[in-house]
C-alpha positions as CSV (number, residue, x, y, z in Angstrom):
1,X,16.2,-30.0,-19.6
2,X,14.6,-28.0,-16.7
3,X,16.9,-24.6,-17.9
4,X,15.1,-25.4,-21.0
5,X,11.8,-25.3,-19.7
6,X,12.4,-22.5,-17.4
7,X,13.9,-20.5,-20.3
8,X,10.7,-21.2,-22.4
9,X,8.2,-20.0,-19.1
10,X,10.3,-17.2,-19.2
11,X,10.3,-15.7,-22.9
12,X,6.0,-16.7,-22.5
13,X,6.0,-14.7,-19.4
14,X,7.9,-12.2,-20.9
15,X,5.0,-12.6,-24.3
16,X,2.0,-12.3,-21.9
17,X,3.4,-9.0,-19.9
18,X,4.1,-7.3,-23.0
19,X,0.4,-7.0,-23.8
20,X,-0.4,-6.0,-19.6
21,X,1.6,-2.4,-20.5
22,X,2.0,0.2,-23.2
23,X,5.5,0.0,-22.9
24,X,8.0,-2.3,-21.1
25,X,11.9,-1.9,-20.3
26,X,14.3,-4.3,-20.5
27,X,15.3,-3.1,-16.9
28,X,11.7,-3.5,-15.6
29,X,12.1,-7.3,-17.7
30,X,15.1,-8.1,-15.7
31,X,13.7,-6.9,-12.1
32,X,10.6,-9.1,-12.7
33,X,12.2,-12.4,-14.0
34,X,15.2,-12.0,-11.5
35,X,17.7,-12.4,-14.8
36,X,20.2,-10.2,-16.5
37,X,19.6,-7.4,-18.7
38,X,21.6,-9.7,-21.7
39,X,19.3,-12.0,-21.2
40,X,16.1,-10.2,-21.5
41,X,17.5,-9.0,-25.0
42,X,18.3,-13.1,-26.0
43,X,14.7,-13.5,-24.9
44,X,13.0,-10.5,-26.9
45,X,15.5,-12.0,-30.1
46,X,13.9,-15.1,-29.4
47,X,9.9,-13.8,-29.8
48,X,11.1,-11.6,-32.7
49,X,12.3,-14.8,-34.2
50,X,8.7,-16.5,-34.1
51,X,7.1,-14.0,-35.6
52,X,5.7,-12.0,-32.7
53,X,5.5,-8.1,-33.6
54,X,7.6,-6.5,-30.9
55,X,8.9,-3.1,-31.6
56,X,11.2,-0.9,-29.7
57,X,15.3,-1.5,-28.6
58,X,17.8,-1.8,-25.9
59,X,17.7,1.4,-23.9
60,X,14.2,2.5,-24.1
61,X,11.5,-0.3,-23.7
62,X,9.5,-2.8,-25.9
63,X,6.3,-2.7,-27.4
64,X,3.5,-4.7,-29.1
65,X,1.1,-3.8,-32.1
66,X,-1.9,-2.2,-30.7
67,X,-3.7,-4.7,-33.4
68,X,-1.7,-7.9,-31.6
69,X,-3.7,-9.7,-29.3
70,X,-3.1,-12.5,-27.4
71,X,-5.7,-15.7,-27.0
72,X,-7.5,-16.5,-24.3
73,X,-4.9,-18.6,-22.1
74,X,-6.6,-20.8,-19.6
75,X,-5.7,-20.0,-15.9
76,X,-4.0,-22.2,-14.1
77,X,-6.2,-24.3,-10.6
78,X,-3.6,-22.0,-8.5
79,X,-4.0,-18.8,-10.1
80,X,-8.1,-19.7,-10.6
81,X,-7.8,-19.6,-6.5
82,X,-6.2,-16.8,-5.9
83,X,-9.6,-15.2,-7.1
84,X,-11.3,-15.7,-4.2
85,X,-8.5,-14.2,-1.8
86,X,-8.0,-11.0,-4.0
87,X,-11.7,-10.5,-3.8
88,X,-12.2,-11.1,-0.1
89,X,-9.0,-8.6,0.2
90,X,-10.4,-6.0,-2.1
91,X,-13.7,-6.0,-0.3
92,X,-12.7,-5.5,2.7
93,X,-9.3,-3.1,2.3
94,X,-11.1,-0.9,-0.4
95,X,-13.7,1.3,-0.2
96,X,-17.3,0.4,-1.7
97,X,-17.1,1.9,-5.1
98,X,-13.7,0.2,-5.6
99,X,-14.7,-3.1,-4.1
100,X,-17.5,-3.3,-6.2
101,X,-15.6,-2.6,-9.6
102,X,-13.1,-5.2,-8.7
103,X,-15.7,-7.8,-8.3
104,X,-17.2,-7.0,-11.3
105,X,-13.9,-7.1,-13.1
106,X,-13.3,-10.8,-11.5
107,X,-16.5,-11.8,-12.4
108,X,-15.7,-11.7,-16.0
109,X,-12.8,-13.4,-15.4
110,X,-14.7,-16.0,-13.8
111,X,-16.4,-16.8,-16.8
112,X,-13.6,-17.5,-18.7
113,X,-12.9,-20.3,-16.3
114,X,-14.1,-24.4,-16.6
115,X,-17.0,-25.7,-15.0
116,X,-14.5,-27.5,-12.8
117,X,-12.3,-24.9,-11.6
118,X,-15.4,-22.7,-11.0
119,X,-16.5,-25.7,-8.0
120,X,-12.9,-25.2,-6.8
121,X,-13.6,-21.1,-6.6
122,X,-17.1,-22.0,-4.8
123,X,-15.8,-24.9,-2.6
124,X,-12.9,-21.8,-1.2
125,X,-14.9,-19.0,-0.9
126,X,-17.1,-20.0,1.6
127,X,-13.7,-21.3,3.8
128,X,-12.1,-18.4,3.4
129,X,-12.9,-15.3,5.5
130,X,-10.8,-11.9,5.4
131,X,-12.4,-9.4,8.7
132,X,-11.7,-5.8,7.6
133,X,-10.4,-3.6,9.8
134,X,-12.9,-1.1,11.0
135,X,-13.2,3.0,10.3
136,X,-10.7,2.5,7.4
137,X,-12.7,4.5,4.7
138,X,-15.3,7.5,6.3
139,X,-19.0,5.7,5.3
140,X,-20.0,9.4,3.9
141,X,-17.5,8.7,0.8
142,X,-18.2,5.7,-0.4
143,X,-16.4,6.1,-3.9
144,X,-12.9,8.2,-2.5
145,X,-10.1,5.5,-3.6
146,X,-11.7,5.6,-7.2
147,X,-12.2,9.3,-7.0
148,X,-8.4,9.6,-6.7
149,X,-7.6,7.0,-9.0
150,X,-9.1,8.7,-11.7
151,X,-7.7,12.0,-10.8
152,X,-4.0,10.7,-10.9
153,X,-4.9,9.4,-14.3
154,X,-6.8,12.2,-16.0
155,X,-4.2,14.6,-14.1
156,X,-7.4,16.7,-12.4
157,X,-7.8,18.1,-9.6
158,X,-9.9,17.2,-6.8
159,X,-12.0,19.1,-4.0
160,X,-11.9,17.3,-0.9
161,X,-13.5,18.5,2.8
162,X,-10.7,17.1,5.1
163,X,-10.5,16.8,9.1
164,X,-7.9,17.5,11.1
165,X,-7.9,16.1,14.5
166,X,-7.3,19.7,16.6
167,X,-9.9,21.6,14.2
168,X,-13.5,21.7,14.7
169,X,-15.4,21.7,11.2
170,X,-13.6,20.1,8.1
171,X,-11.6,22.4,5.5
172,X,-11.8,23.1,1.7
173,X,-9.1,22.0,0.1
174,X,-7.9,21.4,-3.7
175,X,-5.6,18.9,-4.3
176,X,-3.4,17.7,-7.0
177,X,-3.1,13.8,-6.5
178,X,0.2,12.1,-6.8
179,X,-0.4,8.6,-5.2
180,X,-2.6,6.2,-2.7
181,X,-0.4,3.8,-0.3
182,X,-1.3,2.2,3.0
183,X,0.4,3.1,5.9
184,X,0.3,1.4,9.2
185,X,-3.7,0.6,8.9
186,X,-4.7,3.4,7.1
187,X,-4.9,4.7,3.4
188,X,-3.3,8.1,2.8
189,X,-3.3,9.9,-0.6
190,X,-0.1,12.0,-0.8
191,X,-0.8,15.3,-3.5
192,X,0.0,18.9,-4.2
193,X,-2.1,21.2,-1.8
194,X,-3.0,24.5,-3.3
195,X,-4.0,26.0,0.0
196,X,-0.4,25.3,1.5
197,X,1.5,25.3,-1.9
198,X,3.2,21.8,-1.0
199,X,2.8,18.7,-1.0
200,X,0.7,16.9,1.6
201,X,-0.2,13.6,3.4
202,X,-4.5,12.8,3.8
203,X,-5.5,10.0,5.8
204,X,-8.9,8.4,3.4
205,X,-11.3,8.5,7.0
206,X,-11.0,12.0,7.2
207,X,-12.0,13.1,4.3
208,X,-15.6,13.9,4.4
209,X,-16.6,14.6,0.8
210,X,-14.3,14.4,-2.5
211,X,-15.6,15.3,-5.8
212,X,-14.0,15.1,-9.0
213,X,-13.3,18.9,-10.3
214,X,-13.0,20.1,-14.4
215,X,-9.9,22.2,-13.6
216,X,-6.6,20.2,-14.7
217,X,-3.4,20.2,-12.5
218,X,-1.2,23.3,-11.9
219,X,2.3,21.2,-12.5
220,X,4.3,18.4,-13.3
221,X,4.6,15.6,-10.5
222,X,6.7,13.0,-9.9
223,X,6.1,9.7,-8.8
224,X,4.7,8.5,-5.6
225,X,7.7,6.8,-4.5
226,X,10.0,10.2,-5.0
227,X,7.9,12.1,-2.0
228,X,7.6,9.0,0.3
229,X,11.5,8.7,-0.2
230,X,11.7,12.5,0.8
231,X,9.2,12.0,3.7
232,X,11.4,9.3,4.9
233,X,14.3,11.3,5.0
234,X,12.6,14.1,7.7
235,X,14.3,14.4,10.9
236,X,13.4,11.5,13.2
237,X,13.9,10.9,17.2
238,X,15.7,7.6,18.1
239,X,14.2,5.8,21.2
240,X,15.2,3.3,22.8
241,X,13.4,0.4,25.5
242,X,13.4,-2.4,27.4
243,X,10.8,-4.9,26.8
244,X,10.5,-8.0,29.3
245,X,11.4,-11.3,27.6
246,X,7.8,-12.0,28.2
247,X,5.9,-9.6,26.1
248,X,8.2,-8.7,23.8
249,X,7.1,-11.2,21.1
250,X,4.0,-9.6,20.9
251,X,5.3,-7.0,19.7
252,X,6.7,-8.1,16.9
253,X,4.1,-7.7,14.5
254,X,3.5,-3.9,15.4
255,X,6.0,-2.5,16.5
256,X,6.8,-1.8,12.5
257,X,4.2,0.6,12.5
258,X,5.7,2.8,14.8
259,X,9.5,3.0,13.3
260,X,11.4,-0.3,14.6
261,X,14.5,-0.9,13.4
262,X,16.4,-3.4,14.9
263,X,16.8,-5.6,18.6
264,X,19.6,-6.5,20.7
265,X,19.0,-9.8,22.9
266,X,20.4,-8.4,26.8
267,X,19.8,-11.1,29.6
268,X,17.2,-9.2,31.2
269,X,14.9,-7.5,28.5
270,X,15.2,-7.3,24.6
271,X,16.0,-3.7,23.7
272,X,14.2,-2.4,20.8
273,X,15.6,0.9,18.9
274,X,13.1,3.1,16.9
275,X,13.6,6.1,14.5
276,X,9.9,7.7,14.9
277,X,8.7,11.5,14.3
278,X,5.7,11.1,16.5
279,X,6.9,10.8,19.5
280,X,4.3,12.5,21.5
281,X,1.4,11.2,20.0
282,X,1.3,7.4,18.2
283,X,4.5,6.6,19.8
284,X,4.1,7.5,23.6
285,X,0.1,6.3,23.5
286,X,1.4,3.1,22.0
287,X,4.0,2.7,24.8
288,X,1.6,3.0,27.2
289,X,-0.1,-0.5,26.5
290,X,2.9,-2.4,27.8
291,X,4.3,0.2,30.0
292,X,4.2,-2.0,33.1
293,X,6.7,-4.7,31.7
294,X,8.9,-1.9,29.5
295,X,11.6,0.5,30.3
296,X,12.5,3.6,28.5
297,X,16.1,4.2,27.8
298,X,16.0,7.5,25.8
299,X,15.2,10.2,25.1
300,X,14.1,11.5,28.5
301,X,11.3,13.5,26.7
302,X,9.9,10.5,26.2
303,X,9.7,9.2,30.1
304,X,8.0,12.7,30.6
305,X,5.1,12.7,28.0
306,X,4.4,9.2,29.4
307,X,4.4,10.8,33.0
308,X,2.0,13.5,31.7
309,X,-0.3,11.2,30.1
310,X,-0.8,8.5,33.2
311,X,-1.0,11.6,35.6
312,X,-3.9,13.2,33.3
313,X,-5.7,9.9,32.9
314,X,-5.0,8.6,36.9
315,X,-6.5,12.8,37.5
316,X,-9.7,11.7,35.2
317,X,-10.1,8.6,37.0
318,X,-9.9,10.3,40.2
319,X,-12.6,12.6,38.7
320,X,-15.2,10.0,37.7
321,X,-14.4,8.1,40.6
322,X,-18.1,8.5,43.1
């Protein structure tokens, strides 16, 4: 009886995503429900068989009528709840503009809902609080994540004033944007730079103004996930530490960020191994705030930026020292 009933969630899941997309795969089917490709094919015969206008066939995708719509369907008291984390998420790991379409968008949503569920979304959002992290978006571009958004989807280029850490003043750049992902905790927008003729990386906070431009894009791009592939696949330095026992569970939840890829447990220290291609910069500064309970086993270029760096800062010290 419960393959019956978990069949039946199925093919109504399957019902309600068909209307989310223009066109659906049966691989994409398969992927989502965690089934066969065979039985995403029973499951379309099955809709087909009540009636429901699905068009398309194995090896391309699936379809519905653009005149088919599907009811209202009442949320569930779990998914009614998950309203008020997505909100709290948005608002604070968006920028403004973005932030305050989404809450506009779940405001409708919110109407759809009973009077009951709607005390259950007030009761949780005050006992739920989500603290941002700071610097993420630069205040003077208030609007860039939707900027680029609309760009990738109208396939126009955007003009963009963008700071580099070693220049003085900002540069003009157009860009041709591919995708918007979060790495480590910032938002970068990977596109096609016509200045350098390749394609590019922008961290969001350094971009000090963004505008929209008339001019459509120069080329065909491929998805976002093709170039992050190929960025992954740049030449990286393996290092190596020694952590004490004692601090090295704290830090497990960042040491992600800076190319960790897997332990071993020695008697004395847990050894950490990292693929990075920052190692003078993110990875050495990072180092540097557990140094005095860490050992570096390689490379050796590594020991001597962190010798540079605590000789420069002990000089400073010395300097501001009366």
């Amino acid at each position: 009886m419960s393959d019956i009933k978990k069949r039946f969630d199925r093919i109504l899941s399957i019902y309600i995503h068909l209307q989310t997309k223009r066109l659906v795969t049966s691989s994409e089917l398969a992927n989502k429900f965690n089934v066969s490709v065979r039985t995403i094919y029973r499951d379309v015969q099955s809709l087909l068989q009540a009636g429901i206008p699905i068009y398309g066939e194995a090896g391309t995708g699936y379809s519905m009528m653009p005149e088919f719509r599907l009811p209202a369907i009442p949320f569930t008291r779990e998914e009614a709840l998950s309203f008020v984390a997505a909100e709290k998420l948005v608002s604070q790991y968006t920028d403004k503009q973005l932030a305050h379409n989404f809450a506009t968008a779940i405001s409708k949503m919110k109407a759809l809902l009973r009077y009951s569920e709607k005390q259950h979304l007030e009761e949780a959002h005050t006992q739920l609080l989500v603290q941002g992290m700071e610097n993420v978006f630069n205040q003077e571009v208030p609007d860039g994540l939707s900027v680029l958004i609309e760009s990738i989807v109208s396939k126009r280029c955007v003009h963009i004033r963008y700071q580099k850490p070693a220049n003085g003043s900002p540069d003009e750049r157009i860009i041709e944007p591919v995708g918007v992902f979060i790495e480590g905790r910032f938002w970068y927008v990977m596109a096609y730079c016509q200045l350098r003729q390749d394609y590019r990386q922008f961290r969001l906070d350094r971009i000090h103004y963004i505008r929209l431009t008339t001019d459509s894009f120069t080329k065909a791009h491929q998805e976002l996930a093709f170039y992050l592939a190929k960025k992954n696949q740049a030449p990286k330095i393996a290092v190596i530490i020694h952590v004490d026992h004692a601090i090295a569970r704290y830090l497990n939840w960042d040491r992600v960020n800076y190319g960790f890829t897997h332990e071993v447990v020695l008697e004395d220290a847990i050894e950490m191994h990292f693929l990075t291609d920052n190692l003078d910069g993110y990875f050495a500064r990072w180092f540097l705030m557990f140094a005095d309970q860490a050992r570096i086993v390689e490379p050796a270029s590594l020991r001597d930026r962190i010798g540079e760096l605590i000789a420069d800062s002990l000089q400073k010290w010395r300097e501001s020292t009366p």
